[in-house]
Every structure is written in C-alpha cells, then in structure tokens.
C-alpha positions in Angstrom: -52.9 21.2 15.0 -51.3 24.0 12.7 -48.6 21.2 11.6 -51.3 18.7 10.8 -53.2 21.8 8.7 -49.7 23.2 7.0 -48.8 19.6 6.1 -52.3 18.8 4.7 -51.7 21.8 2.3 -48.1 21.3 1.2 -49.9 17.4 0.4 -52.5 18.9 -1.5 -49.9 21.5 -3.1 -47.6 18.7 -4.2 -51.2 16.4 -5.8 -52.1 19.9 -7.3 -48.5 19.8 -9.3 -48.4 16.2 -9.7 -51.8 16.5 -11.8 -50.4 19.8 -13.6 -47.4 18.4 -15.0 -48.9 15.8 -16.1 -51.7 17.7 -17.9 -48.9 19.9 -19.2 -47.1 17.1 -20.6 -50.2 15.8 -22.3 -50.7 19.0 -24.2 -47.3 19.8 -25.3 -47.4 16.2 -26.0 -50.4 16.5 -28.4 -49.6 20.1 -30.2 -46.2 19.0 -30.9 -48.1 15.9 -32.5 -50.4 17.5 -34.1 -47.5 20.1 -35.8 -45.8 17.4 -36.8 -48.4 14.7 -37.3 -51.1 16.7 -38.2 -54.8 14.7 -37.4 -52.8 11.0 -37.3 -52.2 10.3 -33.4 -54.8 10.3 -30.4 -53.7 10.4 -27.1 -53.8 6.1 -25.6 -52.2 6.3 -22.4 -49.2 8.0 -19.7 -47.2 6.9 -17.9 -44.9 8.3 -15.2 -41.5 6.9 -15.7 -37.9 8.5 -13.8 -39.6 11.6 -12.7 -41.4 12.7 -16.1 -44.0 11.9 -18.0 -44.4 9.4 -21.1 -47.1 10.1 -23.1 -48.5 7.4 -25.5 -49.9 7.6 -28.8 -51.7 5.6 -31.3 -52.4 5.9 -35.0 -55.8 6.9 -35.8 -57.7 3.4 -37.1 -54.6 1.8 -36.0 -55.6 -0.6 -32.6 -52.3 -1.9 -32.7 -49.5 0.9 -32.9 -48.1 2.8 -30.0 -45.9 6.0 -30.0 -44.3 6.5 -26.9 -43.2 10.2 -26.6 -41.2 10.8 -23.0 -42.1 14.5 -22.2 -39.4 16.9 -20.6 -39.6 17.8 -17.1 -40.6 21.3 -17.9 -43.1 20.5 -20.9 -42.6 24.0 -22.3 -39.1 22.7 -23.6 -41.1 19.7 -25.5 -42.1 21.6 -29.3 -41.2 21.8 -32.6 -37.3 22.3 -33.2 -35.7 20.7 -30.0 -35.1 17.2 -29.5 -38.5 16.0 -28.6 -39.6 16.5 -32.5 -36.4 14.0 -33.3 -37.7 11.9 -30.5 -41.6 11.9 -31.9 -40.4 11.1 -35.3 -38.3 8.4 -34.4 -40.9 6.8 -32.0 -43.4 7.2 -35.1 -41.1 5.3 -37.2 -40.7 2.6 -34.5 -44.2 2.4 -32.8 -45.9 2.1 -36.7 -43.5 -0.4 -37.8 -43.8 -2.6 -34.5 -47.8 -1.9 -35.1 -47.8 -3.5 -38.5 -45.6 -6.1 -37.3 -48.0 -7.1 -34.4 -51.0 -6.6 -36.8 -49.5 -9.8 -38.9 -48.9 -11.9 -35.7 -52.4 -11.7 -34.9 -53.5 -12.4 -38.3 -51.5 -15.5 -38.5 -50.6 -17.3 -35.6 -54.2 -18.1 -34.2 -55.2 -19.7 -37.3 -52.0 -21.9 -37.3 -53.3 -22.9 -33.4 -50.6 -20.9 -31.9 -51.7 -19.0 -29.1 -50.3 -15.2 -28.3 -49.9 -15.0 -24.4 -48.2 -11.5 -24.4 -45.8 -8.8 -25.5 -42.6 -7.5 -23.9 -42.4 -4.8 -26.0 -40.1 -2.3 -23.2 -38.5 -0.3 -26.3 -42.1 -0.6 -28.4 -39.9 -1.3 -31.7 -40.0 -3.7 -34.0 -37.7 -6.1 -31.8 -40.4 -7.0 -29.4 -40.4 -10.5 -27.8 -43.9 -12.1 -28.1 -44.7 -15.4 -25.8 -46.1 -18.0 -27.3 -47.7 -21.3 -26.2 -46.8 -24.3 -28.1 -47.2 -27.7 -27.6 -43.3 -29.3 -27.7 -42.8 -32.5 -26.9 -39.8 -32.5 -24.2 -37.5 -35.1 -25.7 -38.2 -34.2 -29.8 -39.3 -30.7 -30.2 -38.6 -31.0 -34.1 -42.5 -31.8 -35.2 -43.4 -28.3 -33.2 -40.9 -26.3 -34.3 -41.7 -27.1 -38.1 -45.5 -26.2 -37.0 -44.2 -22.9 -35.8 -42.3 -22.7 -39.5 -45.2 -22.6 -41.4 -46.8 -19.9 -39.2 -43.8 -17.9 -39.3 -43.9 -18.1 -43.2 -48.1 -17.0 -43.5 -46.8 -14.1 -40.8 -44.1 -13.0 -43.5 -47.1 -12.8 -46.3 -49.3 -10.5 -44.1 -46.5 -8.4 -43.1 -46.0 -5.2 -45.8 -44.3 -5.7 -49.1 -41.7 -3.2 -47.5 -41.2 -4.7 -44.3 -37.6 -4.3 -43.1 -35.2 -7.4 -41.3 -36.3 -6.0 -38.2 -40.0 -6.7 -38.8 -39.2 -10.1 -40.7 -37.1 -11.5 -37.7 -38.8 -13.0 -34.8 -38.2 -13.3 -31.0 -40.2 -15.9 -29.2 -40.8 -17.0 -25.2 -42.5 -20.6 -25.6 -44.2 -22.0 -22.8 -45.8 -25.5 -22.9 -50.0 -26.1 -22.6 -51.0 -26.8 -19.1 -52.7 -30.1 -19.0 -56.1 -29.3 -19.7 -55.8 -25.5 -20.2 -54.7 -25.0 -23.4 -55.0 -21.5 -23.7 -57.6 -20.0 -26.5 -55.5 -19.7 -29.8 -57.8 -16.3 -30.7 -56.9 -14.0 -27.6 -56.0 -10.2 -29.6 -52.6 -9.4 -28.7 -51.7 -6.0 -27.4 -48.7 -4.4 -26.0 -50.5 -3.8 -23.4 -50.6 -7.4 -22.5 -47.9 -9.4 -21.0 -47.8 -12.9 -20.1 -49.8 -13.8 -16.7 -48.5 -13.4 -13.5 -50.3 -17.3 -13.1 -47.3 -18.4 -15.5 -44.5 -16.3 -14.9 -42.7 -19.6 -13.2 -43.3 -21.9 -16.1 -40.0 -22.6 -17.7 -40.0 -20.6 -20.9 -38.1 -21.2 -23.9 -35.8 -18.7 -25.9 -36.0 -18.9 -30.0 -34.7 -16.0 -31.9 -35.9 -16.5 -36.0 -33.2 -14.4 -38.3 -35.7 -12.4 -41.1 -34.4 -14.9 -44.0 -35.0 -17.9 -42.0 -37.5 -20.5 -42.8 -36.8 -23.9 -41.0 -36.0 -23.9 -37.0 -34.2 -26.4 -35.2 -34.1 -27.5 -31.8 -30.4 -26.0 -31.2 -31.2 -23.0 -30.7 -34.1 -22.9 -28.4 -32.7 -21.5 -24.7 -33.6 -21.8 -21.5 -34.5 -18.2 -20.1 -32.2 -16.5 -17.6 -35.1 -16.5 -15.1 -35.1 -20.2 -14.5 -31.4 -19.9 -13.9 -31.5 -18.2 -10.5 -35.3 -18.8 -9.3 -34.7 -19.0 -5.6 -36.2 -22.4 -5.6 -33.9 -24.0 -8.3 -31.0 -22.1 -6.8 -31.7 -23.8 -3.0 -32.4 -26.7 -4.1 -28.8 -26.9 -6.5 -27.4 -25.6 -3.3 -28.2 -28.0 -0.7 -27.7 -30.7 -2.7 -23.8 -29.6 -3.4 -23.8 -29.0 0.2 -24.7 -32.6 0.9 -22.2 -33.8 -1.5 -19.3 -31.9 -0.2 -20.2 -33.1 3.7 -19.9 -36.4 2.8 -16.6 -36.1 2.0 -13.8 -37.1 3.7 -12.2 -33.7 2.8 -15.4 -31.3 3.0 -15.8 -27.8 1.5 -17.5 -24.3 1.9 -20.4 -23.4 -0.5 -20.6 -19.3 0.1 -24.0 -18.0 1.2 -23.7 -16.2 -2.6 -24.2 -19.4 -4.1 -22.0 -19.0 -7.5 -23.2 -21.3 -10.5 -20.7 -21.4 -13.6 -21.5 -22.8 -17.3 -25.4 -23.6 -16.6 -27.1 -25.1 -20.2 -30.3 -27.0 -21.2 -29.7 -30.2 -22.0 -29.0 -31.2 -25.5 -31.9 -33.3 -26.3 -34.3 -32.8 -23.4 -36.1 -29.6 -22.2 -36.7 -30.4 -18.4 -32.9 -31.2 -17.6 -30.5 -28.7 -16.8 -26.6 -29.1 -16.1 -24.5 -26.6 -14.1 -21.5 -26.5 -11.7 -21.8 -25.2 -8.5 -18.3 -23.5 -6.9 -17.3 -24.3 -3.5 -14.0 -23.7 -1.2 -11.5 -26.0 0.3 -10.4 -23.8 2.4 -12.9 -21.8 4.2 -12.1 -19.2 7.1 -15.3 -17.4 9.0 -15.0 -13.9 9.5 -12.8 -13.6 6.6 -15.3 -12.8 3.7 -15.4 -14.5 0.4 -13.2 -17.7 -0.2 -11.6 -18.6 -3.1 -13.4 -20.9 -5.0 -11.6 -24.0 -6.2 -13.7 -26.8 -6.5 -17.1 -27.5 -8.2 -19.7 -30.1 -8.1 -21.0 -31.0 -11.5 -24.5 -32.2 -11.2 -27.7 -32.5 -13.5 -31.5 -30.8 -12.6 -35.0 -32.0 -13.5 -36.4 -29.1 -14.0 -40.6 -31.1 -13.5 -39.4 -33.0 -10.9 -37.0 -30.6 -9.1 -34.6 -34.0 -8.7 -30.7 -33.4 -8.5 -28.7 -36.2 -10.0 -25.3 -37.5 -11.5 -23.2 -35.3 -9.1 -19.4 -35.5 -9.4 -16.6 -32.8 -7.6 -13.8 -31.9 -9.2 -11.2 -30.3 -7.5 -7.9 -27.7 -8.9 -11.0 -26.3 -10.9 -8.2 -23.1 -11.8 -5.0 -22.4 -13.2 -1.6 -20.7 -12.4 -3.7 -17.6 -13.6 -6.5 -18.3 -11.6 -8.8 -18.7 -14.5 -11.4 -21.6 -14.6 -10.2 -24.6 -16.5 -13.8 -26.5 -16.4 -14.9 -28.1 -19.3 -18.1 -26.8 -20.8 -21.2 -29.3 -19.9 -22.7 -30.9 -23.1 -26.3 -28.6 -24.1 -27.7 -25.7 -25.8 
C-alpha cells in the first residue's frame, strides 16, 4: 500500500514538472520574442522534441508562417544575448520566407487545377517539399508536366519582388488522381498538413524545379526512395529471384537481407521499375553473410506487382571486388 501511494506521488511529481517546463519554455519562449520581436509573433503550437521543448510561432496576420524556436532544457538559459536570440532570428528569417513562399502556392496552384495534398516542411525553410496531385499519363508525362510549367510561372508572379533562389526553386512529390477521387484542387495548405496516411503507399514522384527554370521534362522526375524498399515490392523482387536461381542447374543463396543494387524508373514509363538483386554461389549456414557474386536482372510493374524479363549474371565483381554491373537503362 505505501509503495502504491509513494509511486502515485513521484507520478504526479514527474506530470507536475513535465507541465512546468513546458510552461517555462513557453514564457521564456514569448519574452525573448517579444524583446526581440516586439508585438509581431503569437504563440501557434509546442512540441516536445529530444527531451525539450519547441515552441512555435506565427506572424501576427500571417496564417501561413511558422517560427520554430527549440527552448533549452533549463528555459532560464533561453533570453536575449545567448544563442537562443541567434536561433529566434534565424528561425524568423526562415519560417517568414517559407510563409510567403507557401502563401504563393496556395494562390496559384488551385487555380491552375493542381491540387496541394501536404507539406514536409521538417526544417520549416524555404526548401520544403510540397505533394502535389497531377494527372500524368504513365507512358508520356510531357502534356502534364508543361501544365505544371505554367503554374510554376503564375507561382513566381505572386511570390515577393525580393524573393531569393531558395523561394523561387521548387520541390514536388506527385501522386496520380485516384479513379474517381480526384482530390479538391482548393484544399488551404498548411504546414501543418501532410499527405494522408490513406496514400502514403501510392507511388510518388520526385521533381526538383531549379529557381531559373521554366520548362520541365520527364528526365528528371524520380521515383521516391520509399517505393524502393516497401516490404511488399522487396518480397515480391525477392521470391521471384529465388525462383529463378532454383531453377538452375547451379542454384544460389539470396541472404535473408535481401540486397538490391542500381534500382531506376524506367525511362519512358512510370509503373516499371528495373533493379538487380545480389545472390551467392556459394552459400555456407552458420557462417553469416556470403559474398555476393551473382545477380538477377529483372524488371517490376509497379500496378500490377508482375516481375518479368529476368536474366542472371554471374562474376558480377572484379579482382578488387568491386561490382562490374552495368547500369540498367532509366531515370
């Protein structure tokens, strides 16, 4: 009974600190603010993040910027003259600038049909990604991307007529309509708002716009990273090379690590995929990783999930032991 009643206080003891440092770090938070500031920034948000708090800001008749200020563990430290004044006015300079950046976006792109599904925006600077939905078609995605152009050009115009590279370059995730759910071109974008959870499997596509650019080209859209080692696309890749090799008269090892090397979107298409998977000759249990030496080419339908146009090749590595395969045709 008196450990149930001591460990119910040192509970509420622990809640009781939790709640003071955070109230602590709100109001060093706002009087370094307002020193430095003075009447521009209301309090938006906090958020605990590596054992301290981050406080977040936004500009008074601003809805879009956001100041994040990262409070130190003892709050007193956090005023005018140490490093959290350097860190305000660099988050100010950041958080505005990203603000003003966002602002255009949201003028623009819904009226060119382009519909704003969410904001990574980690750093809150003006090199936020923002994910997109546009309609591509999978074997010519030129007519799109010169849609996109034109918006990117109207976003220039609304931007500031001091807007820096940073704020004039783009980075976009683009994700293909659903059949039948386009989604509603007019949604306000916030960095508060990422992409749904609904869609986070959708293959998205990669497009970084320099800020003197003007035309796009389907070269250099990418597929991302995420769709590269989805446990799905990685089992099915997998057992298919396994399938291959056992066939063979000669069979190989395929580690339980499965190790993929020179993975690219196709050329032309954006539902095919080509990659090597690396496999072992010689394979001895008990021994832990083999030496991979062989690989089995093979091509991915990314809608359809089918595996096809498989080849091995074996003496994949030189007298250095460096891979000597030749890189698959894509983007």
């Amino acid at each position: 009974m008196r450990l149930a009643h001591y460990a119910a206080l040192a509970a509420g003891t622990l809640l009781l600190t939790s709640c003071g440092d955070r109230q602590g770090s709100i109001d060093a938070a706002t009087t370094l603010a307002e020193a430095v500031f003075p009447e521009q920034l209301d309090v938006f948000d906090t958020q605990m993040m590596k054992g301290q708090y981050a406080v977040i800001f936004t500009r008074k008749g601003d809805p879009f910027s956001r100041i994040r200020l990262y409070v130190d563990r003892d709050p007193a430290k956090c005023r005018v003259g140490t490093h959290c004044e350097q860190q305000l006015r660099t988050s100010y300079a950041n958080g505005t600038a990203a603000g003003a950046k966002l602002k255009a976006m949201a003028q623009t792109l819904p009226s060119c049909g382009v519909a704003i599904l969410g904001v990574d925006a980690s750093k809150l600077d003006p090199s936020f990604r923002t994910d997109i939905e546009l309609d591509m078609d999978r074997a010519d995605q030129q007519p799109a991307l010169d849609r996109l152009a034109r918006c990117i050009a109207a976003f220039r115009a609304a931007l500031p007529d001091d807007a820096t590279p940073e704020q004039r370059g783009l980075s976009f995730g683009i994700l293909l309509p659903r059949p039948g759910k386009a989604a509603p071109p007019d949604a306000v974008p916030s960095f508060e708002k990422s992409i749904d959870r609904s869609r986070m499997d959708e293959p998205r596509y990669l497009i970084f716009v320099g800020p003197e650019e003007t035309q796009l080209t389907p070269s250099a859209l990418r597929l991302h990273p995420y769709h590269l080692v989805r446990p799905d696309t990685r089992d099915r890749l997998a057992a298919t090379a396994r399938d291959v090799l056992s066939a063979q008269r000669q069979p190989g090892h395929i580690q339980h690590h499965v190790e993929f090397h020179g993975t690219r979107l196709d050329p032309q298409r954006l539902d095919v995929l080509r990659t090597y998977v690396l496999a072992c000759s010689v394979h001895e249990p008990g021994k832990g990783p083999c030496r991979t030496d062989l690989a089995i080419r093979m091509r991915y339908d990314l809608t359809t999930g089918e595996v096809s146009e498989t080849a091995i090749l074996r003496d994949i590595r030189d007298d250095r032991g460096a891979l000597r395969l030749r890189p698959l045709p894509g983007r």
